[in-house]
C-alpha positions as CSV (number, residue, x, y, z in Angstrom):
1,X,48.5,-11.0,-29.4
2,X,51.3,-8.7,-28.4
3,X,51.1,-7.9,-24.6
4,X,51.0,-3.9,-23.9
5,X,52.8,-2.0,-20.9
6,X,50.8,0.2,-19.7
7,X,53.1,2.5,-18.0
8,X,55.7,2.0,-21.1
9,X,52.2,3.2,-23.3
10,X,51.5,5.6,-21.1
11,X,55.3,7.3,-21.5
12,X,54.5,7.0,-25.3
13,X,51.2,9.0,-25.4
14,X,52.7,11.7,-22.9
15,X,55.9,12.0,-24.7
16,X,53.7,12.9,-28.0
17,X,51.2,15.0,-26.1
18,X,54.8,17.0,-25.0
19,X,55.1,17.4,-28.6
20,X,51.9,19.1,-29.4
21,X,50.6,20.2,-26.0
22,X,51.1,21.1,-22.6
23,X,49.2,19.2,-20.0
24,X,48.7,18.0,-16.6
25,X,48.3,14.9,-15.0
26,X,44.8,14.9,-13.1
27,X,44.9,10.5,-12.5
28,X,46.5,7.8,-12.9
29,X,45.5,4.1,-12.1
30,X,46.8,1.1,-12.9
31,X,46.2,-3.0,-12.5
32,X,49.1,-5.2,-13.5
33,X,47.3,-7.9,-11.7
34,X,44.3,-7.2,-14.0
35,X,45.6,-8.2,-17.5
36,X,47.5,-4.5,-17.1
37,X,44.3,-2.6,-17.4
38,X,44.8,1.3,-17.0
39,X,43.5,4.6,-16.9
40,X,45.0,8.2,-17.3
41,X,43.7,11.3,-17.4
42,X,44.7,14.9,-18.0
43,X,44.1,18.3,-18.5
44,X,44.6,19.9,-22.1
45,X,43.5,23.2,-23.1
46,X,40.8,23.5,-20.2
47,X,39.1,19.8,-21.6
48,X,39.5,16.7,-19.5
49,X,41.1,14.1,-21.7
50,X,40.5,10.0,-20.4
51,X,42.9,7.6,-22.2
52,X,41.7,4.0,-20.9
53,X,43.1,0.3,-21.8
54,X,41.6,-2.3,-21.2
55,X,44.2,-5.3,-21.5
56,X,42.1,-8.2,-21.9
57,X,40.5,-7.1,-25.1
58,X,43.9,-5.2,-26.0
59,X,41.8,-1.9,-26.7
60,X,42.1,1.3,-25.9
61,X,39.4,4.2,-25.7
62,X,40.2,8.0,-25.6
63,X,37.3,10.5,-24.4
64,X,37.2,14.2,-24.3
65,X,35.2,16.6,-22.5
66,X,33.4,19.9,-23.2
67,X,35.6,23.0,-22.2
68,X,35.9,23.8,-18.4
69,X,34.2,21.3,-16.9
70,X,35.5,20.0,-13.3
71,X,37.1,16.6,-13.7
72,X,34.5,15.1,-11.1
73,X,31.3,16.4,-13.3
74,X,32.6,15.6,-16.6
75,X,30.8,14.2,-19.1
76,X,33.0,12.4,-22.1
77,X,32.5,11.6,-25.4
78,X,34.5,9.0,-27.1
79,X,37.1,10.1,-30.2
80,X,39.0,7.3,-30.4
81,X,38.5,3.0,-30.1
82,X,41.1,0.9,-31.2
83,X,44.3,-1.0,-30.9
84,X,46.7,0.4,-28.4
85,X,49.7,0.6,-31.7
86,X,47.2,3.1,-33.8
87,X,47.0,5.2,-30.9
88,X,49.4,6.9,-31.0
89,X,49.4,7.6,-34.6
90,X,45.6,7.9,-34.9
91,X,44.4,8.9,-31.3
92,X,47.0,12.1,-31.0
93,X,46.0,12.7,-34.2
94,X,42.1,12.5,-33.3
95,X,42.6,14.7,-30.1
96,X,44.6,17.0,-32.1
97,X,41.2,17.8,-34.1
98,X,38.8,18.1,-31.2
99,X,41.1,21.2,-30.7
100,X,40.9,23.2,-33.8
């Protein structure tokens, strides 16, 4: 199984959100100790957006929230589960619809 960065993925999904959106950058955490499990989340269009890898399993989960909902209280619903080398392909592509 090919062995992700997560800060080298996490440069990949923000240079493609750059593409299509403007955001900002509300946490970041990461574990290279932990198999390089990681978590990012951001603003976009007044929607908290949760990208989160898990590097054991070598999945990766993105989650969207209703519009203008603080960060704290926000509840998430998943739009995308899969390999961390569809995401960015599939996943922008998936977030990209929960904004039409």
């Amino acid at each position: 199984m090919e062995t992700i960065d997560f800060l080298e993925l996490k440069d990949q999904i923000e240079l493609q959100l750059k593409n299509n959106f403007s955001f900002e950058l509300l946490e970041l955490q990461y574990a290279p100790y932990a198999f390089g499990n990681g978590m990012i989340a951001y603003r976009i269009k007044g929607r908290v957006v949760k990208i989160i890898y898990d590097g054991k399993d070598n999945q990766i989960e993105l989650m969207v929230s209703a519009y203008h909902v603080k960060y704290d209280r926000a509840e998430l619903t998943t739009v995308f589960s899969g390999l961390p080398t569809d995401f960015i392909n599939n996943g922008i592509a998936a977030l990209k619809n929960n904004f039409k």
